[in-house]
N, C-alpha and C positions, 0 to 999 in steps of 0.2 A: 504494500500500500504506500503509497507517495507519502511525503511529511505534508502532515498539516488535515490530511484525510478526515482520521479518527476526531479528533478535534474538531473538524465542520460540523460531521452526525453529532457531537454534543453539543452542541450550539444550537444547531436547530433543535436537537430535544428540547434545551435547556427554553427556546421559544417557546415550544410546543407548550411545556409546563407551566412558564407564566400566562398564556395568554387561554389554556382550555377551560378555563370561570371565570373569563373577562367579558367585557362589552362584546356581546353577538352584533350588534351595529357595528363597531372598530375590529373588530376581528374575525378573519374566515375561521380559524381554526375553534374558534366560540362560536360564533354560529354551528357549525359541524358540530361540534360534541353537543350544545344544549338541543340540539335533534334527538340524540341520545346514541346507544352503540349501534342499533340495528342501521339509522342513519353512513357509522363510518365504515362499516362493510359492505353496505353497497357502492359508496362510495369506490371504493377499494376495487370491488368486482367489474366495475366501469373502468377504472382506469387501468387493471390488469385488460383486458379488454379492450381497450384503447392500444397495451401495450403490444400483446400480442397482431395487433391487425397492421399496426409500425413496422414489427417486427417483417409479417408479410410482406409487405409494400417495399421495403428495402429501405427505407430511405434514413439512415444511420443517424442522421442530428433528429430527428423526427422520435427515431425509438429512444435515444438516451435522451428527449425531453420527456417523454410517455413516463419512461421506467423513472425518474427522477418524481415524476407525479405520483408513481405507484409506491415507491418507498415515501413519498410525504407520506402520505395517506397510513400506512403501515404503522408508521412510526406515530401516528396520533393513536393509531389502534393502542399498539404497546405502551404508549404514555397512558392509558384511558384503565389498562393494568397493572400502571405502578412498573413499568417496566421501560427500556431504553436500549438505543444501538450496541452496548458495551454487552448485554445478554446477550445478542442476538450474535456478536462476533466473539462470545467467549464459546457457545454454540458452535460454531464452526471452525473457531479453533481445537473442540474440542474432538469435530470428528476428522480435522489434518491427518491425513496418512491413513485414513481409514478408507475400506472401500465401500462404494455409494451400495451396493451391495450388500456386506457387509451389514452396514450400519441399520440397512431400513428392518434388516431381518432380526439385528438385536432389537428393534423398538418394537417388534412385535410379541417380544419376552417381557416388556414390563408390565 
């Protein structure tokens, strides 16, 4: 990961968390969450969808603006559970060197 990366994702968390019980007039991200959770997964489901069809189309600055909408979205999800980027990348730090294989068939043991 580039320097400065990991420190963006908490920054925009660190948004996410002052502004999700603020003014829904002054903020999208209070608007979205005072909809309530059902609101930021479809949200979510639209712009994965959005992402995917980027994806199709080809057209490369198009999908990394989609996918950058799609992890916003996510990442309010995760804030909305007391959770954040640093889970989600100790999470795959954790399955590093594991095979995608592997991994899906141990989650099927817990």
């Amino acid at each position: 990961m580039k320097p400065g990366l990991y420190e963006a994702l908490e920054r925009v968390a660190a948004v996410i968390e002052q502004h999700k019980h603020g003014d829904p007039e002054k903020s999208y991200v209070a608007r979205l969450t005072a909809k309530g959770g059902d609101a930021v997964l479809k949200k979510i489901g639209e712009e994965a969808t959005e992402t995917v069809l980027a994806a199709k189309g080809g057209d490369r600055l198009q999908l990394v603006r989609e996918t950058a909408d799609l992890w916003f979205h996510c990442m309010i999800m995760l804030a909305q559970h007391g959770l954040g980027p640093g889970d989600v990348l100790a999470e795959l730090h954790r399955r590093e060197g594991i095979s995608g294989i592997d991994e899906k068939a141990a989650r099927g043991k817990e």
